[in-house]
C-alpha positions as CSV (number, residue, x, y, z in Angstrom):
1,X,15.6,-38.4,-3.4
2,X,18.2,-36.5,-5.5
3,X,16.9,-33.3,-7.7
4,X,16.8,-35.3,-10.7
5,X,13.8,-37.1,-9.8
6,X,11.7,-34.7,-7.8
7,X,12.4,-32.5,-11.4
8,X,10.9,-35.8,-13.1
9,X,8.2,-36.1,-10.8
10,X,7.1,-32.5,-11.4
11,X,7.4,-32.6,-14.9
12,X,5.0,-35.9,-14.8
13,X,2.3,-34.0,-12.3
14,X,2.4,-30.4,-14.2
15,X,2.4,-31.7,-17.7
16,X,1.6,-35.5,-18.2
17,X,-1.3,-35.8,-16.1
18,X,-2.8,-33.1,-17.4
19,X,-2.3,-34.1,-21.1
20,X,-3.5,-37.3,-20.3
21,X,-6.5,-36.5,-18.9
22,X,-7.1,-33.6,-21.7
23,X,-6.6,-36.6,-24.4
24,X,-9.0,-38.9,-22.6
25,X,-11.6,-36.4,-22.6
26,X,-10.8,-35.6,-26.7
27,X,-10.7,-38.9,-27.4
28,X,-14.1,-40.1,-25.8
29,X,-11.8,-42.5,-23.5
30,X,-13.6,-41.4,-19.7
31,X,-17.2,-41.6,-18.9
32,X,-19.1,-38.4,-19.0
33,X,-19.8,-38.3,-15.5
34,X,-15.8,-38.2,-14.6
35,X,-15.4,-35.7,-17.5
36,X,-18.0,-33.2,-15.2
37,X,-16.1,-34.3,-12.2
38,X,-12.6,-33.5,-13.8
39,X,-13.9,-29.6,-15.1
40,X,-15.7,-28.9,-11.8
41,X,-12.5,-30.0,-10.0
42,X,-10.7,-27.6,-12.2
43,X,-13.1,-25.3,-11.7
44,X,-12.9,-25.2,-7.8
45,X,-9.2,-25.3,-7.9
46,X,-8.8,-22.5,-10.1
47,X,-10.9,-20.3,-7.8
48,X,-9.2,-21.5,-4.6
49,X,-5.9,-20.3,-6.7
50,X,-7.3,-17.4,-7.5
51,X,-8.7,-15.9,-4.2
52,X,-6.1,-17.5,-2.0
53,X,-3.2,-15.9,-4.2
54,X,-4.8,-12.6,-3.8
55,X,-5.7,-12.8,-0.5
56,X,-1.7,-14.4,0.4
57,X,-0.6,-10.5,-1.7
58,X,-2.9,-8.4,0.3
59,X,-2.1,-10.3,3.6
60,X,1.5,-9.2,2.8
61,X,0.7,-5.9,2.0
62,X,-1.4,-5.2,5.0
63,X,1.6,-6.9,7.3
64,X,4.5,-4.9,6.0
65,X,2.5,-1.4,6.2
66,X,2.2,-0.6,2.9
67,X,-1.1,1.3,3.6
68,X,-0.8,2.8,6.7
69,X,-0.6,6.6,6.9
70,X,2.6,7.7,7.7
71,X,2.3,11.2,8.9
């Protein structure tokens, strides 16, 4: 698979997917139950994004001796 495509395929995951399931929702298109579903899913993910990022930064931190006491 040359760059091209895997760039394609990106674009299609990151923004039309999204959209697409943004303009369903707007548009009254999806049930309400898979509307919940969709916003706790986002939900969830967002947190795992958030704590894992910051734990992945402090994890490097910790391993590269940032905070040890160098006397």
């Amino acid at each position: 698979m040359n760059n091209f495509v895997k760039m394609l395929l990106v674009i299609v995951v990151t923004v039309v997917v999204p959209l697409a399931i943004l303009l369903g929702i707007w548009a009254g298109l999806l049930p309400q139950s898979l509307q919940v579903g969709i916003g706790l899913a986002g939900v969830a993910m967002a947190i795992a994004v958030i704590v894992g990022g910051n734990l992945y930064l402090m994890w490097g931190d910790l391993k590269s001796g940032r905070y040890s006491r160098k006397s």
